[in-house]
N, C-alpha and C positions, 0 to 999 in steps of 0.2 A: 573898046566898047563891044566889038565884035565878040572876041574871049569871053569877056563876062555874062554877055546878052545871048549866048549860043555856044560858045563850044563849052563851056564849064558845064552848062547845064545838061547838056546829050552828053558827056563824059560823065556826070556825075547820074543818070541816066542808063546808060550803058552797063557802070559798073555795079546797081540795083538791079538791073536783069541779071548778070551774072552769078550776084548773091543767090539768087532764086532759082538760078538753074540749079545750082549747090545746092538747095531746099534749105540754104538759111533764110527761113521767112521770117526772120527780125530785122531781116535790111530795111532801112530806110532814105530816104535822099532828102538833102536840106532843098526847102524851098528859098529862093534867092531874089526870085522878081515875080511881080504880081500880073504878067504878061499869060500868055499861050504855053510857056516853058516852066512857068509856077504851079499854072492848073494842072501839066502831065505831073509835075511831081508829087504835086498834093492829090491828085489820083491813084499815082503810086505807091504812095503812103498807104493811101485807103484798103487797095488790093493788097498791099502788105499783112494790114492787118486781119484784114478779113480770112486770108488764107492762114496766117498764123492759127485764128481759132479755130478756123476748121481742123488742121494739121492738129492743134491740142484735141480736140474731141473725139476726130477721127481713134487717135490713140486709143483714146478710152472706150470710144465703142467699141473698137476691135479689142483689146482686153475686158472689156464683158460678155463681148460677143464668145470668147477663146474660153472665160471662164464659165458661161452658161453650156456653151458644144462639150465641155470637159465632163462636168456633173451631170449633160444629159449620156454619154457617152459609159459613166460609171453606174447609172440608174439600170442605162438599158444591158449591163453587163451583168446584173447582178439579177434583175428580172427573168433573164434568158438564161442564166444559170439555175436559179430556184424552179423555174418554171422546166425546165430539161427535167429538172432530179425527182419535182410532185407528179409528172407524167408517168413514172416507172410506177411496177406493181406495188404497192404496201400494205401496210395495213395503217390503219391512222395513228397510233402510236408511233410506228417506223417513220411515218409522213412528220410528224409535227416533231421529233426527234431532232431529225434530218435541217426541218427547216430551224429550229430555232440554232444550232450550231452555226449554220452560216449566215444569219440575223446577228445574231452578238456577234461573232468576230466582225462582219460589214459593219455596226455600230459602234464597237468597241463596249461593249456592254458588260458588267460585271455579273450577270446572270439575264434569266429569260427563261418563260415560262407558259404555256399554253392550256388555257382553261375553256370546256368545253359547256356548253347552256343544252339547261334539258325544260323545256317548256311545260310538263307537265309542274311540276313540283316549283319551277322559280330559282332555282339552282343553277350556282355555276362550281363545277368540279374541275380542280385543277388535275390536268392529265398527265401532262411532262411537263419537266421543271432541269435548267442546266443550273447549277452554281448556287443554289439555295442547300440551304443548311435543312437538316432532319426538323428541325424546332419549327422555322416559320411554315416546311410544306406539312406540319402537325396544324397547325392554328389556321392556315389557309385552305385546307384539304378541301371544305367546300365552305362554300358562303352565298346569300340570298342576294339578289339584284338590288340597287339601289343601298346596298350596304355598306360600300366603302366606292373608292373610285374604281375598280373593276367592275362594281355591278354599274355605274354609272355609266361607263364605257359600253356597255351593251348596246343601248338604244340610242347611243351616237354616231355619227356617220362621218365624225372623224376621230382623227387619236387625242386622247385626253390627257394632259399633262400634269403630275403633281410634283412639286417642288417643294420637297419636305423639308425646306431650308424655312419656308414660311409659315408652316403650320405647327400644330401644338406636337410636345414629344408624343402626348398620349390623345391622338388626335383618332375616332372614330375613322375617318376617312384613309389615315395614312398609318395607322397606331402601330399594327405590325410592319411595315415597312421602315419606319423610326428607328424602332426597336433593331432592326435586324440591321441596320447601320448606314441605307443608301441615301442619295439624298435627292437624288431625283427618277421619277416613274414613270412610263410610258404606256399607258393601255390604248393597244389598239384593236378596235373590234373587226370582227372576223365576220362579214354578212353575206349572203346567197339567196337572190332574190330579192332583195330586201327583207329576208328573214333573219334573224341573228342566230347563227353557230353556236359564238364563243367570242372569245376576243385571247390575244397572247401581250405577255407584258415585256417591255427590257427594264433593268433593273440597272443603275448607276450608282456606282458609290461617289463621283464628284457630282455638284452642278452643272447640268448638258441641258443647253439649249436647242430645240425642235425648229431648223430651217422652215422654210413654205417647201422646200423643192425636197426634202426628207419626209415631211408631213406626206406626200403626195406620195413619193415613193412606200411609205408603211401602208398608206390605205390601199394600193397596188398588190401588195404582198399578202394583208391583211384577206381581200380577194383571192387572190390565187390561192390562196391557206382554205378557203371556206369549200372553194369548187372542187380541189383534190379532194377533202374530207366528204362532199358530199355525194363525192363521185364513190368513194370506197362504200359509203354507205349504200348506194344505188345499187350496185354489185352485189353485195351482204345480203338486201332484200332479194334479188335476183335469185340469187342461192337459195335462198329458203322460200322461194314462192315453187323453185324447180324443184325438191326435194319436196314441200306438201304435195304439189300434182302428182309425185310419182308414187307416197304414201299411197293420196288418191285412189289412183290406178290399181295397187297393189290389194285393196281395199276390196275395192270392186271385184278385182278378179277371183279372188277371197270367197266373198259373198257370191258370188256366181257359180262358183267351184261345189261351195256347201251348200247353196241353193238346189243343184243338181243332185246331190247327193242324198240332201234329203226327200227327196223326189223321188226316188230312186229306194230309198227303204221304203218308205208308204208304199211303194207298189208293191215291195218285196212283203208287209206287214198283214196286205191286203188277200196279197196270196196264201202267205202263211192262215190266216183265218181260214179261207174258203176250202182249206186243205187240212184242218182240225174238223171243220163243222162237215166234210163230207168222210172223214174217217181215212184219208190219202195220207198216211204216216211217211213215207217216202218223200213224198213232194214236199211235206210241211218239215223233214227234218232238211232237205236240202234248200228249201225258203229259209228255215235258220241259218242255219250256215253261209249262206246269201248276205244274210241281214249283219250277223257277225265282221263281216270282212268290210262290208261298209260302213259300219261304227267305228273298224279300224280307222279306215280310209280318212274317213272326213274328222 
């Protein structure tokens, strides 16, 4: 009675701690009597389980946890690299060049393209283009907002996706992109201030689905693309606001130069007269010759 009423039970007890030191959390102990010594095991049981699912979930958050640290890890690699390269000196063309290279290869994208919005007119002019064919940068050269899903992507504030696998071949929205054989499109707009630039596209010849944590990363880049460009333009003006002032200037000193000058014949003009009208042949041929040299002059 003793054996069965107690030592089975802390023996079989015993060896479900052990299990558990081992982190086999599938141990379990049979319950044998409905005493003091049934409750620890059916307690046991419990604690069993309960750490079993933790132990499964833990798993999984730490594998989401490791895959979410990785992608932000790749974001922020790819940010700080684009962002190093739009800080050097360029000119916008070199800038958006530059960036769509390392855009596609980070995408894996089968071309890319960067088109710039001009607000007077409603136009968006494609500037640089990696991997498109002579035909389609002929037929996209420039296009109106709201004309296809480029000009759509203008006044959007995030990337807009088209999946030319569900639209028509000769589809307004995607017509040329059909055509030219990809099948899926990514415009994303390029804003500053909340003004809109431009927007750049990537270009895919399979079906590619747009993450949430890719999506976030484009409109990041999409940014960084808008502030270099506005930054060069910043400068551009700079230049030519410093070059009218020195026109300006040059201008002035000009006019002040010939202002003198002419100032300076009247008197000489003046003298000459007074030097006719009193019959002074000397003075008035050397007031010529005065007058001469300042006609040069100025």
């Amino acid at each position: 009675f003793f054996f069965v009423a107690v030592i089975r039970p802390v023996h079989d007890l015993q060896r479900g701690i052990q299990r558990m030191e081992g982190e086999d959390f599938a141990a379990r102990v049979p319950v044998l009597t409905r005493d003091e010594f049934g409750d620890l095991s059916r307690g046991f049981n419990r604690m069993g389980e309960h750490l079993q699912s933790l132990y499964a979930t833990l798993e999984e958050r730490v594998e989401s946890k490791t895959r979410r640290v990785e992608e932000k890890n790749r974001e922020l690699g790819i940010l700080y690299d684009l962002s190093r390269f739009l800080h050097q000196p360029a000119t916008i063309e070199e800038i958006s060049r530059g960036f769509l290279a390392r855009v596609k290869e980070t995408f894996g994208a089968t071309a890319a393209s960067v088109r710039l919005f001009e607000r007077r007119s409603g136009n968006l002019y494609l500037t640089t283009q990696d991997g498109l064919d002579e035909g389609f940068v002929d037929r996209e050269a420039v296009i109106r907002c709201g004309e296809c899903l480029c000009g759509e992507a203008v006044s959007a504030e995030s990337p807009v996706v088209g999946r030319l696998a569900d639209a028509q071949p000769r589809s307004d929205r995607l017509g040329h992109c059909a055509q030219a054989g990809f099948a899926t499109v990514f415009a994303v707009p390029i804003n500053h201030n909340q003004r809109a630039v431009g927007l750049f596209n990537l270009f895919f010849s399979q079906p590619t689905e747009l993450s949430p944590g890719d999506r976030t990363l484009l409109e990041s880049l999409g940014q960084h693309l808008a502030v270099a460009i506005e930054h060069v333009r910043l400068q551009s003006r700079e230049r030519e606001m410093a070059v009218s002032e020195e026109r300006n200037l040059l201008a002035q000193e000009l006019h002040d130069s010939i202002a003198q000058g002419l100032a300076y014949l009247n008197l000489q003009t003046q003298m000459l007269d007074g030097a006719l009208k009193s019959g002074r042949l000397d003075e008035a041929r050397e007031a010529v010759e005065l007058i001469r040299v300042g006609v040069q002059e100025s």
